[in-house]
C-alpha positions, 0 to 999 in steps of 0.5 A: 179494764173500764166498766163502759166501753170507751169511745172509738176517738179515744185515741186521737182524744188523747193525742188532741189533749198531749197537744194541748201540753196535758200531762197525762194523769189518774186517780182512782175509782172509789173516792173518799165522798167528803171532799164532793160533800164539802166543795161541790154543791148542793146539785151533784152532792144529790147525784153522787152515789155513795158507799162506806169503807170497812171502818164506816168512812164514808166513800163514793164512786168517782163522779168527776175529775177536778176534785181528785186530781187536785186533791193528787197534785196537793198529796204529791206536793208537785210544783206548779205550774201544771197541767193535767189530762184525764180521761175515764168514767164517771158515776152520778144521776144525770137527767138523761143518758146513763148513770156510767159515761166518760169524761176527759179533760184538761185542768190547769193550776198555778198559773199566775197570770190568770186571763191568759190561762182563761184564754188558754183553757177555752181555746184548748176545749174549742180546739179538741171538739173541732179537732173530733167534729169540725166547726159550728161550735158556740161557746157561752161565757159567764163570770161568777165574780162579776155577779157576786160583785153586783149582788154585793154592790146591791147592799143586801145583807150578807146571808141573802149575798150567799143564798143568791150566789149559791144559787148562781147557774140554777135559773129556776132557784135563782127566779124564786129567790129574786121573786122573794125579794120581791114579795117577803113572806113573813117567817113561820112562826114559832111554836115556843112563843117566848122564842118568837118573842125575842126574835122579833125584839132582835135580843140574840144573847136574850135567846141563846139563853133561852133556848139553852134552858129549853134544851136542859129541860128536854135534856138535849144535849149541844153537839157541834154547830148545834150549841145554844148560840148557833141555834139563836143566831140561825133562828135570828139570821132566818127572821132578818132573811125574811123580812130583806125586801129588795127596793124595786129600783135595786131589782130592777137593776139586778134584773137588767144585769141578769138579762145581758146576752152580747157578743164577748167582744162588746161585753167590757163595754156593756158592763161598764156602761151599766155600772157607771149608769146604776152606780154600781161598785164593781171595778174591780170584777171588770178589770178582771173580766175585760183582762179576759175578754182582751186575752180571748181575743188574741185566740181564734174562737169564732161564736162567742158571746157573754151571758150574766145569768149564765153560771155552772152548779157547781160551788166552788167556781169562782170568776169565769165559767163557760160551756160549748155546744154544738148546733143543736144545743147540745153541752160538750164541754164545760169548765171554768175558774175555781182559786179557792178549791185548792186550799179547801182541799187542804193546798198549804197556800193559794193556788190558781185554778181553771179547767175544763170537762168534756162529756164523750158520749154526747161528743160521740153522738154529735160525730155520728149526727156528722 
């Protein structure tokens, strides 16, 4: 029996996703936690509420669906292609509304050819909520892979590449790092003044010495990831992020491409026109992206346009990501692509992956609204 009283579509959602060709599957309740911790970034591992097993393993109460049915699909060794539908609470923090609500949603793995199974994954979510509400659905589309082509094109070194991605679908976190590159602020200073000494000359095996004969004359032991080179390397890494001033003319261009917001179907066109302008190398990332738009076009989506800045914050997206609203502006459904979450979760090889959630109690107020 479900702790929270499922909503009153319930069935007529579950016959819209057997529609869509979803096998109808669960997982259980209570999770292992180090998956969500690993995989799904820094704003749900915040949300999730946790809970230890007898033998001290860590554990949590189920806050979305994508991670435990992939981990399902890879324990059951099935074959692929596959399409699962989920329906059931969830747990976690949220902003506003209850900490317990439903979710359902469709995620669709190994499908080789990935721009149609974009295509399908959008137009199942857009079909399912016009299917419970009718029409006056808007669908934003980003793409993950296109900003971290451009952020890679910019030539920043590789630990602010990280920071920006990680930032990707948090515009507050995103707007303070681009401020940053902006104006550097030197890095704090260190209190062994040797330390700061070797930092500053760059002498890193200099410093892993260093600070190894520190932690021997304070008698602290290495542990894993705490070793005496890692420390240097974090130390030197942590300096050189710092002192990175992005040129004013490359932020500016990182800026003009964050401020896209077009139709989808003149998006192609814009990025191309931007890469051949800025000189930018990021072929590879639209010909993927225009496969996209091209496959989308096929299906009957009315309100679509395509946002740069726009992003989900969830790590382990990947290429697209997208959510619809309703006329209000509210979030009803959510997803995207996400290849590299399967062998991370243990897959024994690449498997393709695209999905999408649809959050029921604000698809049950937007009905009521109706």
């Amino acid at each position: 029996m479900p702790l929270i009283d499922q909503p009153p579509f319930a069935d007529e959602l579950q016959a819209a996703l057997a529609a869509r060709g979803g096998e109808a599957v669960s997982v259980p309740m209570i999770q292992p936690a180090e998956p969500f911790l690993d995989t799904a970034g820094e704003d749900l591992r915040r949300r999730i509420f946790m809970t230890e097993s007898e033998t001290g393993a860590s554990l949590c109460l189920r806050p979305e669906f994508t991670i435990p049915v992939c981990r399902r699909h890879i324990e059951a060794a099935a074959g692929t292609p596959r399409r699962y539908a989920y329906g059931g609470p969830v747990f976690r923090q949220r902003r506003e509304g209850p900490r317990e609500f439903f979710q359902a949603g469709i995620e669709d793995l190994g499908d080789p050819e990935r721009a149609k199974a974009d295509a399908r994954v959008i137009g199942d979510a857009v079909a399912v909520l016009e299917t419970l509400l009718g029409d006056g659905l808007s669908t934003t589309i980003g793409d993950q892979a296109v900003f971290e082509a451009v952020v890679a094109a910019l030539g920043l070194p590789r630990g602010w590449q990280k920071r920006l991605v990680h930032a990707f679908g948090n515009p507050v976190a995103l707007a303070a790092m681009l401020e940053s590159l902006a104006d550097p602020q030197p890095a704090d200073d260190l209190a062994d003044a040797r330390a700061a000494e070797l930092v500053a000359s760059g002498e890193e095996a200099a410093l892993a010495r260093h600070v190894g004969a520190r932690m021997e004359e304070t008698g602290y032991s290495p542990h894993a990831g705490r070793t005496p080179e890692a420390i240097a390397h974090r130390l030197m890494e942590k300096t050189e992020l710092a002192r990175t001033r992005l040129e004013p003319s490359a932020l500016a261009v990182l800026q003009e491409f964050l401020s896209f917001d077009v139709p989808l179907a003149g998006a192609p066109s814009e990025l191309a026109r931007f890469a051949e302008r800025t000189g930018l190398a990021i072929g590879e990332a639209l010909k993927d992206f225009s496969a996209r738009v091209a496959a989308l076009g096929h299906a009957p989506i009315a309100a679509m346009h395509y946002r740069a800045a726009f992003g989900r914050p969830l790590d382990y997206y990947t290429g697209l990501v997208f959510e619809v609203t309703d006329e209000d502006g509210a979030v009803l459904a959510g997803g995207g692509r996400y290849d590299r979450l399967m062998t991370m979760l243990g897959a024994a090889e690449p498997i393709p992956a695209v999905g999408f959630a649809l959050w029921l109690d604000r698809i049950e107020r937007a009905r009521a609204k109706r």
